[in-house]
C-alpha positions in Angstrom: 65.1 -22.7 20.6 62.2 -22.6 22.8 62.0 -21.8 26.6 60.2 -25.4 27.6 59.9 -26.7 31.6 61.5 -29.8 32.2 61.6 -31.9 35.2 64.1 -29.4 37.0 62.3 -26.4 35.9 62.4 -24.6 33.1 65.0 -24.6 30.1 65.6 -23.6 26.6 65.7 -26.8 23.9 65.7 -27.2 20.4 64.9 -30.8 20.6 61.2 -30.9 18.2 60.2 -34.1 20.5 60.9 -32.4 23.5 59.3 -29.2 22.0 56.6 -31.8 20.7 56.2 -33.2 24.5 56.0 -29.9 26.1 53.3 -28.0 23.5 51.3 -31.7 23.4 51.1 -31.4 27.9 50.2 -27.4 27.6 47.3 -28.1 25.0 45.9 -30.4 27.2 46.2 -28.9 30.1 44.2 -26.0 28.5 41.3 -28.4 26.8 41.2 -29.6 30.7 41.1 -26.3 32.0 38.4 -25.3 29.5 36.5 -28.1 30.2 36.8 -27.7 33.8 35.9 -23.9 33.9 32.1 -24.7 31.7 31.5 -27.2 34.1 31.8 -24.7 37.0 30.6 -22.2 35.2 27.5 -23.7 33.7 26.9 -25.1 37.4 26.7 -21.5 38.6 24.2 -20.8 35.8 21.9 -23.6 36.8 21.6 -22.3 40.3 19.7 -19.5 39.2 17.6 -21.4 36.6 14.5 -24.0 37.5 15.3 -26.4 34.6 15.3 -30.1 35.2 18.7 -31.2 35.7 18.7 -33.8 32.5 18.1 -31.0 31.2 20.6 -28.4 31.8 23.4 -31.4 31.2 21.8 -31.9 27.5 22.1 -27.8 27.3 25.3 -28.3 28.6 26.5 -31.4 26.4 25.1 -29.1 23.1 26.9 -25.9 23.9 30.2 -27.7 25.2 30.2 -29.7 21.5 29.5 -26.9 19.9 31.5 -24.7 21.2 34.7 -27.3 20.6 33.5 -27.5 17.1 33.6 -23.8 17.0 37.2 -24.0 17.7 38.1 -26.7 15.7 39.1 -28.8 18.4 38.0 -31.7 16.1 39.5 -33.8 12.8 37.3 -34.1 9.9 36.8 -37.3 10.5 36.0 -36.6 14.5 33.1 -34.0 12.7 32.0 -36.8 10.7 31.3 -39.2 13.2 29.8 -36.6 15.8 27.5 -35.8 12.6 26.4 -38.9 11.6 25.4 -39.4 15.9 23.0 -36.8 15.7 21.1 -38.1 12.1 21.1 -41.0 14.0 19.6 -39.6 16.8 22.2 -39.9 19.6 21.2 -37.0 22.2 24.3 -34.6 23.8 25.1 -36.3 26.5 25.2 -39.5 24.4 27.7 -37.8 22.0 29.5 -35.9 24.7 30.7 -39.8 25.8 32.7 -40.0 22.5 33.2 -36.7 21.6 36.6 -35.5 22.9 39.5 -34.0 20.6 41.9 -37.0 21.9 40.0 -39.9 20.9 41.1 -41.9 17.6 38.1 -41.4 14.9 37.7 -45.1 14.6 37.4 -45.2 18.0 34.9 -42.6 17.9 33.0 -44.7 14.9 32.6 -47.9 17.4 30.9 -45.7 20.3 28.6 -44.1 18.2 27.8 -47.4 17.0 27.6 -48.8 20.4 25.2 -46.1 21.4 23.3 -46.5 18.3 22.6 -50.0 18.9 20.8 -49.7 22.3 24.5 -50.0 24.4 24.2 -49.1 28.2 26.0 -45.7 28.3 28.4 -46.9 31.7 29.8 -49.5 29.1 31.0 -47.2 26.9 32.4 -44.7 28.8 34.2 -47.8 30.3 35.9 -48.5 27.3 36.4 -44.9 26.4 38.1 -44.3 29.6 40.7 -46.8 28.9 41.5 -45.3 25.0 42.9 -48.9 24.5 44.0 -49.1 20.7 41.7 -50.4 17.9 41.9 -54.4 17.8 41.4 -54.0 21.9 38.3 -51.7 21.1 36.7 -53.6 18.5 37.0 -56.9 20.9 35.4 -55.1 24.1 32.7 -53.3 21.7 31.8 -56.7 20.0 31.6 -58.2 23.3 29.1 -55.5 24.5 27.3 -56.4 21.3 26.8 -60.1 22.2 26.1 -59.6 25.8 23.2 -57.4 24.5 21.8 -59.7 21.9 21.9 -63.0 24.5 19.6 -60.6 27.2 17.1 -59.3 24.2 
């Protein structure tokens, strides 16, 4: 049994997809919270600091993937493909686009592949936003792809 809130408050359960629910919301609330909290926090920091501002977002984007890595936020297979952007030379903020604990490896694969290619950033985070499941993905990335090779 496990003290959980519910609609009405709070309650003890014993029912796993209720548990499952309630433990899923509280992680990411935190992984929000976290994310939230560097932002303000590294936005304090660059008040007292001259850097360009590209800058201190790539500083940002590094540390903030880093740090998630750190604490094994990530899959094996989410490592892989945030690995295999950076020997491709993807920069932070690039990666930081695809690089979040709730997106689907695969979809993570067709970003960095996106990006790779020469893809304008806006359109991928478009797609990202959405987390539309694979077949969806592949159709909006391949699409993307297209539109890019008819303008070159």
């Amino acid at each position: 049994m496990l003290i959980i809130k519910s609609n009405r408050g709070y309650k003890l359960s014993n029912d796993m997809d209720e548990i499952f629910r309630f433990t899923r919301e509280l992680i990411e609330c935190g992984e929000s919270m976290t994310r939230e909290g560097h932002e303000i926090y590294q936005a304090a920091l660059s008040r007292n600091h001259q850097m360009p501002k590209y800058q201190k977002y790539e500083d940002y984007c590094r540390d903030s993937i880093k740090r998630m890595m750190g604490e094994n936020q990530f899959s094996h297979l989410q490592v892989f493909e945030i690995s295999k952007g950076l020997s491709t030379g993807l920069s932070y903020s690039q990666l930081f686009l695809f690089a979040k604990a709730e997106y689907h490896p695969y979809l993570m694969r067709l970003a960095r592949t996106a990006l790779s290619n020469g893809a304008d950033q806006e359109q991928v985070l478009s797609i990202l936003m959405d987390n539309p499941i694979p077949e969806i993905a592949i159709e909006r990335f391949k699409k993307i792809e297209e539109k890019r090779n008819i303008e070159s």
